[in-house]
NUSE-414455 format. One line per 3 residues: number of its first residue (from 1); for each residue y negated, x, z negated of N, C-alpha, C. Coordinates in Angstrom, 2 decimals. Example, Ala and Ser with C-alpha at 12.3 -4.5 7.8 and 13.67 -1.06 7.14 Angstrom:
2
1> 5.69,13.19,-7.80,4.50,12.30,-7.80,3.30,13.20,-7.80 ~ 2.25,12.85,-7.08,1.06,13.67,-7.14,-0.03,12.90,-7.87
This chain:
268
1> -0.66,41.39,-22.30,-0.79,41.57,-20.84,-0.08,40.44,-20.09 ~ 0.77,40.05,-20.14,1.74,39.01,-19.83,1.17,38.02,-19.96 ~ 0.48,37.24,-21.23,0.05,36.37,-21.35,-1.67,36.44,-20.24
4> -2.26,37.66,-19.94,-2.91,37.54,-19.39,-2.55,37.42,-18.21 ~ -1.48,37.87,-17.45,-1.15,37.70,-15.99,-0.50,36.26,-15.53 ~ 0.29,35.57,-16.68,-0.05,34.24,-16.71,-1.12,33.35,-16.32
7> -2.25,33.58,-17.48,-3.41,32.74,-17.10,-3.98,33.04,-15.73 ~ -3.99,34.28,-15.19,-4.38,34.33,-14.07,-3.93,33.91,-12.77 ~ -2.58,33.61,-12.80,-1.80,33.36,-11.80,-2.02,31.75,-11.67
10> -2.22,31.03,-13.68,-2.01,29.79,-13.29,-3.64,29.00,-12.96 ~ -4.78,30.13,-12.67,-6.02,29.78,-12.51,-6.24,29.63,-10.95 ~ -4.91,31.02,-10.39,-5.18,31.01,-8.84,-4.09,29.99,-8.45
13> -3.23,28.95,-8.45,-2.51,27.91,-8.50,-3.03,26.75,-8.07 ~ -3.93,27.06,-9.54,-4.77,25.69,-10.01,-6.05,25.85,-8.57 ~ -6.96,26.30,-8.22,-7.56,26.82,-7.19,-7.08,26.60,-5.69
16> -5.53,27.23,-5.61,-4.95,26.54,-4.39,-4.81,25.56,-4.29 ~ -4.17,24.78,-5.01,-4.25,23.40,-5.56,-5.26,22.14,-5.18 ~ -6.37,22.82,-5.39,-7.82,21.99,-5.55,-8.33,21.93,-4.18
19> -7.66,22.61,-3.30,-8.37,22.65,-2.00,-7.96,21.63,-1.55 ~ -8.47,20.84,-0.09,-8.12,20.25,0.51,-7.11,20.37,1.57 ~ -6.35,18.99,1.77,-5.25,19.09,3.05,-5.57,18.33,4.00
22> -5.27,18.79,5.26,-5.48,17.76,6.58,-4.33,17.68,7.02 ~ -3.72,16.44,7.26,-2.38,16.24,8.06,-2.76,15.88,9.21 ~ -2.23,15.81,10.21,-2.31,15.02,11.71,-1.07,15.08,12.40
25> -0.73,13.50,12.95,0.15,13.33,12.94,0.11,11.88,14.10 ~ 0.78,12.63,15.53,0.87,11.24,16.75,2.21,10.24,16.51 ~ 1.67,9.38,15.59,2.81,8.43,15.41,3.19,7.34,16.37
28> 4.18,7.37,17.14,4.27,7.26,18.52,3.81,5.43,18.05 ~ 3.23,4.47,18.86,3.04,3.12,19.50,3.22,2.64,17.43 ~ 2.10,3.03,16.92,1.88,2.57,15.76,1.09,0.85,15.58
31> 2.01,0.11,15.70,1.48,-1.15,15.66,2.56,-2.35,15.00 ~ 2.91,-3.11,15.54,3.30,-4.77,14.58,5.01,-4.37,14.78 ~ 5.26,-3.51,15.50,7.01,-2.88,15.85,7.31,-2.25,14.71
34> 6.42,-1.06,14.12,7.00,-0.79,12.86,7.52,-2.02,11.79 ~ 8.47,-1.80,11.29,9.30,-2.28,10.25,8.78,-1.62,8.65 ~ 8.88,-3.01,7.72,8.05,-2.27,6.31,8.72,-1.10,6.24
37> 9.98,-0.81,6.06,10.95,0.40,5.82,10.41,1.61,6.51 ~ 10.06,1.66,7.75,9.29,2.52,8.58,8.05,2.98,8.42 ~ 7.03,1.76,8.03,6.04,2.29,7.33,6.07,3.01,5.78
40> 6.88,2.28,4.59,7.31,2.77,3.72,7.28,4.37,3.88 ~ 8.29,4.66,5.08,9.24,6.12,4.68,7.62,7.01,5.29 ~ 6.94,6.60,5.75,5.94,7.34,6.96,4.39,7.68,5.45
43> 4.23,6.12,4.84,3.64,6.96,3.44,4.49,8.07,2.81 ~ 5.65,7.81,2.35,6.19,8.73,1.47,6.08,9.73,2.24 ~ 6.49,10.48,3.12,6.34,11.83,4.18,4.62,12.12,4.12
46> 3.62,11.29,4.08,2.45,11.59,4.17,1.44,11.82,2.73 ~ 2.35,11.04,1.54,1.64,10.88,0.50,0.78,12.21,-0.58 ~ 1.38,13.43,-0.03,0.86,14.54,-0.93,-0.37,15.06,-0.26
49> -0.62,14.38,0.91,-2.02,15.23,1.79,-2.99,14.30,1.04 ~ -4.13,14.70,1.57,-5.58,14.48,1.46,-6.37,14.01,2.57 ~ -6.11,14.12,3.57,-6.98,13.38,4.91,-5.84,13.11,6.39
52> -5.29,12.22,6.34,-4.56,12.04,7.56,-5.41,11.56,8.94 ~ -5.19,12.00,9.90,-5.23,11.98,11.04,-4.36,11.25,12.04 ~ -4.55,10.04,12.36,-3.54,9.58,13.02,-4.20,9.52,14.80
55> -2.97,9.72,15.59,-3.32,9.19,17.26,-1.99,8.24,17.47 ~ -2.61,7.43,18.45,-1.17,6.43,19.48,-1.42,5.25,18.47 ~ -2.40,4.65,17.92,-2.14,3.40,17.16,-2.74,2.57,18.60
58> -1.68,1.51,18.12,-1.62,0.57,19.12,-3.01,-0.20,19.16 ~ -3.82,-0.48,20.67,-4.94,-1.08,21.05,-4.58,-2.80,20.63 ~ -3.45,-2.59,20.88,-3.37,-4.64,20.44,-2.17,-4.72,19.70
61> -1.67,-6.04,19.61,-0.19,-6.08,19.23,-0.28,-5.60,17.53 ~ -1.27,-5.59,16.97,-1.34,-5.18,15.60,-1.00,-3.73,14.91 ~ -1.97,-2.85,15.99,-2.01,-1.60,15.48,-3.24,-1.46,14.29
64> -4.33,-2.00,13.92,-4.83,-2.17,12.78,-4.62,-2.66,11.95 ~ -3.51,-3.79,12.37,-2.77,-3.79,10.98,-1.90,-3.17,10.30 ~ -1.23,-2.50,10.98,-0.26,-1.27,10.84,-0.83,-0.39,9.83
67> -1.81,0.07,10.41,-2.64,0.93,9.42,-3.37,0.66,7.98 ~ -4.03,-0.37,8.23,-3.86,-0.90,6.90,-2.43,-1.14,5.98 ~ -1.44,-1.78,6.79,-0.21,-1.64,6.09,0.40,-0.42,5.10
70> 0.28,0.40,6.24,0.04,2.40,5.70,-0.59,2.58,4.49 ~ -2.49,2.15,4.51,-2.98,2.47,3.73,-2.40,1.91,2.59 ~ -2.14,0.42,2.22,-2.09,-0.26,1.44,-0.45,0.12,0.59
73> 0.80,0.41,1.79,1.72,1.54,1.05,1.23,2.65,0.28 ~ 0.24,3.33,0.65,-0.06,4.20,0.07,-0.40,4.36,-1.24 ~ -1.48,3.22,-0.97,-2.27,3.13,-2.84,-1.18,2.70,-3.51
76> -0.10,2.26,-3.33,1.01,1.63,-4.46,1.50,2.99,-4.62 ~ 1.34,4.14,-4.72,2.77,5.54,-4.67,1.31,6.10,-5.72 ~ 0.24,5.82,-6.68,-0.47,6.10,-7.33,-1.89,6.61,-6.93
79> -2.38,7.12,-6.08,-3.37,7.48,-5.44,-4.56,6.17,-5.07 ~ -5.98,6.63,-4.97,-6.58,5.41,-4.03,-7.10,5.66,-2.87 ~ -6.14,5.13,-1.55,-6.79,5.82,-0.08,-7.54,4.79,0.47
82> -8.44,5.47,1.22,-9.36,4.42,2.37,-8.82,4.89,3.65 ~ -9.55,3.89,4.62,-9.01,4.47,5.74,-10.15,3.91,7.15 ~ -10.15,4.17,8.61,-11.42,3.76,9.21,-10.38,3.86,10.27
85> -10.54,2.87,11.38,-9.78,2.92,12.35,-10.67,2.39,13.78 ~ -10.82,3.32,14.66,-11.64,3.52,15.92,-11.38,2.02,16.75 ~ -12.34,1.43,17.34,-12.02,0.57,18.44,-11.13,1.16,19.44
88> -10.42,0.42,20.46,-9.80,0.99,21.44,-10.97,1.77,22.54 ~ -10.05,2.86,23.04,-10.90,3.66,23.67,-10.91,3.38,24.66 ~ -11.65,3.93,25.77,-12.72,3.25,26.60,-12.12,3.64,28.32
91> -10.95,4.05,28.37,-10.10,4.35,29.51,-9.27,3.25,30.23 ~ -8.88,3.97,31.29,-7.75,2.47,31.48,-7.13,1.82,30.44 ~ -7.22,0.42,30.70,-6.29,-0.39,29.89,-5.16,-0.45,29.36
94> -4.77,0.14,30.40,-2.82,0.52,30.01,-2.96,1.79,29.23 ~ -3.75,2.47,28.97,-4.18,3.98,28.33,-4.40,3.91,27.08 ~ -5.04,2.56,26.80,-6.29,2.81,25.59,-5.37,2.44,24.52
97> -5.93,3.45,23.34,-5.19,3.79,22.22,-6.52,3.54,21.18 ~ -5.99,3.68,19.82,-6.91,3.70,18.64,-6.55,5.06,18.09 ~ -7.67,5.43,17.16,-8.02,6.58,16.60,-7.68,5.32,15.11
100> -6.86,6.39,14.09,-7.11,6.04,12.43,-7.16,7.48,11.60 ~ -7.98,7.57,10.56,-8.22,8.18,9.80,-7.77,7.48,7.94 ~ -7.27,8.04,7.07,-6.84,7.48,6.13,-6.86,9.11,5.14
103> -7.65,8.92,3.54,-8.05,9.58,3.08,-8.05,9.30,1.34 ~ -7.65,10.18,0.78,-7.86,10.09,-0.53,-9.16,9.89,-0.96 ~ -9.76,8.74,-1.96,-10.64,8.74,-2.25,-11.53,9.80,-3.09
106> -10.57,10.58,-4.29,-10.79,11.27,-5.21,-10.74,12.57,-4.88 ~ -10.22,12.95,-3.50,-10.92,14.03,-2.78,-11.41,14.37,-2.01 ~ -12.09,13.46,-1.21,-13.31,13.65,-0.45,-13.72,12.27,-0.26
109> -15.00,12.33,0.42,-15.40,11.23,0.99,-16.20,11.07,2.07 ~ -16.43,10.07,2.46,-16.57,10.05,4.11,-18.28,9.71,4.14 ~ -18.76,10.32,5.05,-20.21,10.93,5.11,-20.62,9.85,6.46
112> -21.58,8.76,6.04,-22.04,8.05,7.44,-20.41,7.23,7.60 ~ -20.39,6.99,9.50,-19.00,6.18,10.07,-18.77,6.91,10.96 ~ -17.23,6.65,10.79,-16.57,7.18,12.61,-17.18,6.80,13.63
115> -16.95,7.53,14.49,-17.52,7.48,15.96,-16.60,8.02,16.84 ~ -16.14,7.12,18.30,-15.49,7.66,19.14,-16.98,8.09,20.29 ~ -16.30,9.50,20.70,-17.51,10.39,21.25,-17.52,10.00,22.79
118> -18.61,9.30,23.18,-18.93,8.53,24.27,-19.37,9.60,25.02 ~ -19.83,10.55,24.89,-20.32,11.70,25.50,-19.60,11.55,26.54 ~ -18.37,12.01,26.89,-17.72,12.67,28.05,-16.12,11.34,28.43
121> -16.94,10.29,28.07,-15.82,8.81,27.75,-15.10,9.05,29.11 ~ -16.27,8.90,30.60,-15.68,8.76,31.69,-14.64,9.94,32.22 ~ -14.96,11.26,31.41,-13.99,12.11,31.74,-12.97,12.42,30.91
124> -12.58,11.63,29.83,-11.93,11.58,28.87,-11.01,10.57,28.72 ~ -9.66,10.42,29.17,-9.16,9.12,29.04,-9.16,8.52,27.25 ~ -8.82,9.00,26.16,-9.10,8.51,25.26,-9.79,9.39,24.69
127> -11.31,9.15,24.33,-12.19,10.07,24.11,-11.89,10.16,22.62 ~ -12.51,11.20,22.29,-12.37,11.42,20.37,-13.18,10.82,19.78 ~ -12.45,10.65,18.19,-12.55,10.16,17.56,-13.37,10.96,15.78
130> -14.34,10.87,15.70,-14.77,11.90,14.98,-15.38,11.35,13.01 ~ -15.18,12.06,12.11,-15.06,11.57,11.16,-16.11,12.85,10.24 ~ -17.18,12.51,9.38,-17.31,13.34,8.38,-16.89,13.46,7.37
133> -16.19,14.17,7.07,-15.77,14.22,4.91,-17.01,15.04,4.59 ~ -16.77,15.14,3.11,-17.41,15.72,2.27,-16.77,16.60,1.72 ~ -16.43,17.81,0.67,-15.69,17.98,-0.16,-16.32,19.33,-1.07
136> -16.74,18.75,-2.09,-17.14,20.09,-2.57,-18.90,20.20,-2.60 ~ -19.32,19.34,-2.38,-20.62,19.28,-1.50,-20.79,20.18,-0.38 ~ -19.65,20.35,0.49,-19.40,20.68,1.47,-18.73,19.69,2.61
139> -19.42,19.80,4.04,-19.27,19.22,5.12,-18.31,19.26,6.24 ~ -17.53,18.71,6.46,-16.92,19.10,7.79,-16.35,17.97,8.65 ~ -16.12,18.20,9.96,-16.09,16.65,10.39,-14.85,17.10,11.81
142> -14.21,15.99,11.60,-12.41,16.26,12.27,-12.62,15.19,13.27 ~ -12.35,16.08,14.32,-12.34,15.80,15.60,-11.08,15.02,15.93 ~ -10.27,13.91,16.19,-9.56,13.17,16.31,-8.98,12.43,17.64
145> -8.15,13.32,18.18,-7.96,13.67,19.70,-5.90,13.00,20.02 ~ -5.95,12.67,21.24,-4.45,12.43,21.91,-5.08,12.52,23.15 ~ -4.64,13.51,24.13,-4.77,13.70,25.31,-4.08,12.86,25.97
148> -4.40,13.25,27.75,-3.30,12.62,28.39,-1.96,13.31,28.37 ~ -0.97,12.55,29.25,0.40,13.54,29.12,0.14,14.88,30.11 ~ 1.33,15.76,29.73,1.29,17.09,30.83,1.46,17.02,32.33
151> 1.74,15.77,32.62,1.99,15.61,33.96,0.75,15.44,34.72 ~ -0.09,14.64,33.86,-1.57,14.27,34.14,-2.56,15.10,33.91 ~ -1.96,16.68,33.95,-3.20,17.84,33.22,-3.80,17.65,32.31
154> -3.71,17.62,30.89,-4.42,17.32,30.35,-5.75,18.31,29.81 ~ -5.53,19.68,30.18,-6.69,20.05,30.28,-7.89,20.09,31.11 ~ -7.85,19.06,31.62,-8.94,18.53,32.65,-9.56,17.83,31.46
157> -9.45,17.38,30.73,-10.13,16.97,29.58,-10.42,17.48,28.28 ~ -9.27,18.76,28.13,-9.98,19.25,26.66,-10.77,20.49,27.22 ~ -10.92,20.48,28.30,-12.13,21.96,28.83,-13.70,21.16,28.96
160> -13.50,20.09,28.51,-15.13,19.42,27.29,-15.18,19.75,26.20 ~ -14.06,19.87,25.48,-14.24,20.53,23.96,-15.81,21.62,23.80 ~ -15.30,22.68,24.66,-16.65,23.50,24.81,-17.59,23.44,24.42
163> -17.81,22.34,24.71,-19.47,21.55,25.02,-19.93,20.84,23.49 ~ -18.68,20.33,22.79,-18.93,20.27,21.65,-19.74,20.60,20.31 ~ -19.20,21.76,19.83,-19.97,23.01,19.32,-21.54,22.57,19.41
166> -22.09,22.97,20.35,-23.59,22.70,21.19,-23.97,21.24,20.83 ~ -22.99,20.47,21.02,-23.99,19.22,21.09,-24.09,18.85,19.46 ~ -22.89,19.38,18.94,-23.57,19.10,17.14,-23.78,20.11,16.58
169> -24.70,21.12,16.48,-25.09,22.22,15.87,-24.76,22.19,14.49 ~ -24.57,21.57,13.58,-25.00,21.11,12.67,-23.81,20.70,11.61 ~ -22.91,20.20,12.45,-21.75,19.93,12.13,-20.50,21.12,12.12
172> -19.72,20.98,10.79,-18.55,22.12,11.01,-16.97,21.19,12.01 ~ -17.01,21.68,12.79,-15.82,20.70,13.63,-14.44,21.33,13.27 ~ -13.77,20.34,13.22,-12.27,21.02,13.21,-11.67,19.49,14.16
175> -10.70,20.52,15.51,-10.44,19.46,16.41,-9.00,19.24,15.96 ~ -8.39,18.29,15.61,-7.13,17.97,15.39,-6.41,16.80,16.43 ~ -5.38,17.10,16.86,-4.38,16.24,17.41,-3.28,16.45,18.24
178> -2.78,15.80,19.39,-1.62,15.60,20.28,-2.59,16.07,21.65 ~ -2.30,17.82,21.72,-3.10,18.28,23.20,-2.65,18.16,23.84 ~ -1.17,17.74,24.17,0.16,18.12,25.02,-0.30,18.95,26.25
181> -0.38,20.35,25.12,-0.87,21.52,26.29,-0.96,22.58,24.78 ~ -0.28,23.21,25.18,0.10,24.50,24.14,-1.69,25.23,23.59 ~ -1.80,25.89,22.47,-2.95,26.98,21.92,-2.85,28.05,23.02
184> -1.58,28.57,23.84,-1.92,29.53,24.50,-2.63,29.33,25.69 ~ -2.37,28.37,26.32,-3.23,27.81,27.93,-4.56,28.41,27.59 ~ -5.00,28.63,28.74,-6.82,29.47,29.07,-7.81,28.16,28.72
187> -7.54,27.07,28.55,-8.15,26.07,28.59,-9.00,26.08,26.79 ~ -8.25,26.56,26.55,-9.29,26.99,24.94,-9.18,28.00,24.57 ~ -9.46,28.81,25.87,-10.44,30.02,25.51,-11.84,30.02,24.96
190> -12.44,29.18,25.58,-13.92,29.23,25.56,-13.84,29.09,24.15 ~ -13.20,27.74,23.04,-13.35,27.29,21.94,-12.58,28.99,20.82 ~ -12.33,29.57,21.40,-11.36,30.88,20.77,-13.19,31.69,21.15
193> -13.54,31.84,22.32,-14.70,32.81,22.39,-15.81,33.04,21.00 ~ -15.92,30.92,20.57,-16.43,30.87,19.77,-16.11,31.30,18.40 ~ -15.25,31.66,18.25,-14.72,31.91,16.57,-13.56,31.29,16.41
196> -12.83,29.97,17.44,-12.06,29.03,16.72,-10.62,29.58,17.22 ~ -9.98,29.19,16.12,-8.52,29.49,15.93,-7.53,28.07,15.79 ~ -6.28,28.67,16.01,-5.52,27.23,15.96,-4.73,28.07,15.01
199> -4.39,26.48,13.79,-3.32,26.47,12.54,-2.20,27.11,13.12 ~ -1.36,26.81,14.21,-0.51,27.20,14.66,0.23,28.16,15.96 ~ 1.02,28.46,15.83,1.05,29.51,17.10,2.59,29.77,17.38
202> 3.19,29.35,18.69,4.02,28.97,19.04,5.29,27.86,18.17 ~ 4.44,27.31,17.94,5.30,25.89,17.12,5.18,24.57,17.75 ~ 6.82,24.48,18.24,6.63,23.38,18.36,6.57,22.29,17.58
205> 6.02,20.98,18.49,5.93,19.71,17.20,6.35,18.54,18.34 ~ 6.92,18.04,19.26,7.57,17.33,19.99,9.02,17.03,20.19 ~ 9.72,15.92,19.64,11.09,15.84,19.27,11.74,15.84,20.91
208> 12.66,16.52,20.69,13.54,16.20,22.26,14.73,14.72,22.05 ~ 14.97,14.16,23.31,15.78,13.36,23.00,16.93,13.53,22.28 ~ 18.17,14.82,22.18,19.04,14.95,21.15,18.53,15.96,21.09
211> 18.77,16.43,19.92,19.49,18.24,19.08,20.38,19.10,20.35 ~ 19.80,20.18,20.55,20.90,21.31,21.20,21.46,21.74,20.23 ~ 22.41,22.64,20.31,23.00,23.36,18.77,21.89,24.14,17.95
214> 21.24,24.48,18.69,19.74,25.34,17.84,18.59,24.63,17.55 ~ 18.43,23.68,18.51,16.67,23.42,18.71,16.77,21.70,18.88 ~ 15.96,21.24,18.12,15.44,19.71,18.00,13.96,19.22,18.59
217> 13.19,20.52,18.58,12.02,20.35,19.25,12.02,20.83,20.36 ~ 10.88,20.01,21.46,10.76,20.78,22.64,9.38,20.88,23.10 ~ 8.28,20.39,22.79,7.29,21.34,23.31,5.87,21.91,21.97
220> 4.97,22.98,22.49,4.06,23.28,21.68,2.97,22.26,21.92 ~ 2.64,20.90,21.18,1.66,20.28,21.85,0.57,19.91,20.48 ~ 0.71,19.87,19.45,0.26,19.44,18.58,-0.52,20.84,17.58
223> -1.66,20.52,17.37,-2.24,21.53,16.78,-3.50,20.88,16.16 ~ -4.08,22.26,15.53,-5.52,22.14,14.53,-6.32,23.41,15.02 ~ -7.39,23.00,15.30,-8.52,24.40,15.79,-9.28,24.22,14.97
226> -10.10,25.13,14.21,-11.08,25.73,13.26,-11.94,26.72,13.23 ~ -12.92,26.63,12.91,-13.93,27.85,12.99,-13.67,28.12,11.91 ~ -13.30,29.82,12.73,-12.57,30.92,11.43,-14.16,31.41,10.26
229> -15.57,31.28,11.18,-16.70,31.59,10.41,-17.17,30.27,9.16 ~ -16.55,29.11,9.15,-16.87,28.39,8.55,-15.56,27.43,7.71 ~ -14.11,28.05,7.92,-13.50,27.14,7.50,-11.87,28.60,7.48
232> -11.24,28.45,6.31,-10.69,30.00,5.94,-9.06,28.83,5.23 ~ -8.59,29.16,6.22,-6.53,28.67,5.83,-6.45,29.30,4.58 ~ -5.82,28.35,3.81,-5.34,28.61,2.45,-3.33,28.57,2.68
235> -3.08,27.43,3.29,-1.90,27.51,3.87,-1.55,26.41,4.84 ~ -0.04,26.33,5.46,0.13,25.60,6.75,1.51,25.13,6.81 ~ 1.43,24.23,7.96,3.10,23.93,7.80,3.16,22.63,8.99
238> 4.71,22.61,9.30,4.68,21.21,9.71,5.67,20.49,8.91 ~ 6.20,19.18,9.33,7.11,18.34,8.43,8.55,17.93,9.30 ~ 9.35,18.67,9.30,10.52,18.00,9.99,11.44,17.05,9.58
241> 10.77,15.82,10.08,10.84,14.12,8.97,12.08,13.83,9.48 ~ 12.59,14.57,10.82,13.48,14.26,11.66,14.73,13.92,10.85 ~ 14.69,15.29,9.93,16.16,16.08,8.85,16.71,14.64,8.36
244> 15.52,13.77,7.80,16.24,12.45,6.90,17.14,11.55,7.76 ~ 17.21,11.88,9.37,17.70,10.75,9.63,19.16,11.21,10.50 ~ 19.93,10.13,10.70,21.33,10.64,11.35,21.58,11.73,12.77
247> 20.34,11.01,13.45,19.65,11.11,14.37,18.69,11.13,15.14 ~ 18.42,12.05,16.29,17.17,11.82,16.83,16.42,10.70,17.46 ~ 17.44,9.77,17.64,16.95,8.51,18.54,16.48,7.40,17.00
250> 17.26,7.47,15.75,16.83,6.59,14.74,15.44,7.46,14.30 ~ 15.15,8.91,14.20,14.06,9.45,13.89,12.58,8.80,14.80 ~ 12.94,9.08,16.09,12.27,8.36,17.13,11.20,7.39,17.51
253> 11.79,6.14,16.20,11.57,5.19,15.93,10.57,5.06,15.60 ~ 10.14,6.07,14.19,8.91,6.20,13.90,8.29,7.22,14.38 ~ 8.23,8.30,15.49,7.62,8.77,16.19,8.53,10.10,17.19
256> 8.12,10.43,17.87,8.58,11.35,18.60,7.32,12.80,18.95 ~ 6.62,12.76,17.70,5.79,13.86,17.06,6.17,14.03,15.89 ~ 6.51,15.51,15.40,6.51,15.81,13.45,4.70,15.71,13.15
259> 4.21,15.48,11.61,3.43,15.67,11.53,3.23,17.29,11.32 ~ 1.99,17.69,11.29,1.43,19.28,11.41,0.13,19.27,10.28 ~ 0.29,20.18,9.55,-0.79,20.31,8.12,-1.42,21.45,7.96
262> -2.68,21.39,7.51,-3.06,22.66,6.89,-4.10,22.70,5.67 ~ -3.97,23.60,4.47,-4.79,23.20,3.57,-5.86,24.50,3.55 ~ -6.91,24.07,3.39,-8.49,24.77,3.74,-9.58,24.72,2.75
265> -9.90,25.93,3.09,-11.48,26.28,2.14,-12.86,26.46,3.13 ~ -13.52,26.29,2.43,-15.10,25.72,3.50,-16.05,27.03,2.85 ~ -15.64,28.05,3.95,-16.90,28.85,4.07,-18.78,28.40,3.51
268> -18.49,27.77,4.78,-19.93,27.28,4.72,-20.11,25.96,4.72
């Protein structure tokens, strides 16, 4: 009996295991400022996922190279990643950011090319950034988002999400990024009407300038939405990369977002 409750345990392991992970993660002004050491420590923190999600890579100043830098840390830690990184987006100048995506080869692969979604560009200061994987001979395609800040409403722009859904029938969406606007706001209701859920729920993922005696984070802005009919949490988490460092201002450095994860099974 033992030996049978063994094998079973190490079949459902092996199974959790096999699924896929999505990280996403707003690595603050990702460009030619990072230091190798910085990029270094930012693979190692990222290296056990399966599909990263990046927002805030720098429009000039060598934010594609950055990312390649990333990728190319990466494949040295044993793995082989690719990676696709969005033109700058199509907002004010002083605004415009890049979308990167960076992905294990040996567990999924990327279906067609990225596309930043021109649809709703003019009402969108950095419009999304959208990607198909594969996995499983199964489909799903990650929506790749950094809003504006909270001062600037930023749900004046994710109350297009909506509209989404509709315009790709076809496609399983999962929206990932930096909403800086909490899962509870009414503003994704409509995307909740539809089936979709967020990874997280009251967690924050925004570093404050110091530590209070309790709390290092200060707002709920970072999340993952999913259609609960087509896409079923296996498990979740975020990464508090902060812990390695003396401080919050040396943490900083490399971003003033934790990354946020979740690993998933594909309904349909």
């Amino acid at each position: 009996m033992k030996n049978t409750i063994s094998i079973c345990l190490l079949f459902f392991i092996t199974i959790v295991n096999a699924q896929p992970t999505l990280l996403s993660w707003n690595i603050s002004n990702l460009g030619k400022s990072k230091s190798n050491s910085e990029i270094a420590f930012m693979a190692a923190t990222i290296r056990d996922y399966d599909i990263i999600a990046i927002q805030e890579v720098v429009a000039g100043n060598g934010g594609a190279q950055a990312v390649a830098r990333l990728a190319d840390e990466l494949n040295r830690k044993g793995s082989k990643w690719d990676y696709t990184i969005s033109d700058p987006t199509s907002g004010s100048p002083n605004k415009s950011e890049r979308y990167a995506f960076i992905w294990k080869t040996s567990k999924v692969k990327i279906i067609g090319k990225a596309w930043l979604e021109k649809k709703y560009h003019l009402e969108i200061e950095r419009e999304p950034y959208l990607c198909t994987f594969e996995y499983g001979k199964k489909q799903f395609t990650v929506v790749n988002f950094h809003a504006i800040p909270k001062k600037s409403q930023p749900e004046t722009e994710i109350k297009y999400f909506k509209y989404l859904p509709a315009d790709y029938p076809k496609l399983n969406l999962i929206f990932v990024g930096d909403f800086n606007c909490p899962q509870s706001h009414s503003v994704f209701n409509p995307l909740k009407q539809m089936g979709y859920k967020s990874v997280l729920v009251g967690q924050k993922t925004s570093l404050k300038t110091a530590c209070t005696v309790t709390e290092c984070l200060a707002s709920e802005y970072d999340n993952i939405f999913y259609n609960s009919s087509k896409v079923n949490i296996v498990q979740s988490g975020v990464l508090h990369f902060y812990t390695n460092f003396d401080s919050l201002k040396e943490a900083r450095l490399i971003s003033d977002h934790i990354p946020i994860w979740f690993q998933f099974s594909l309904a349909k």
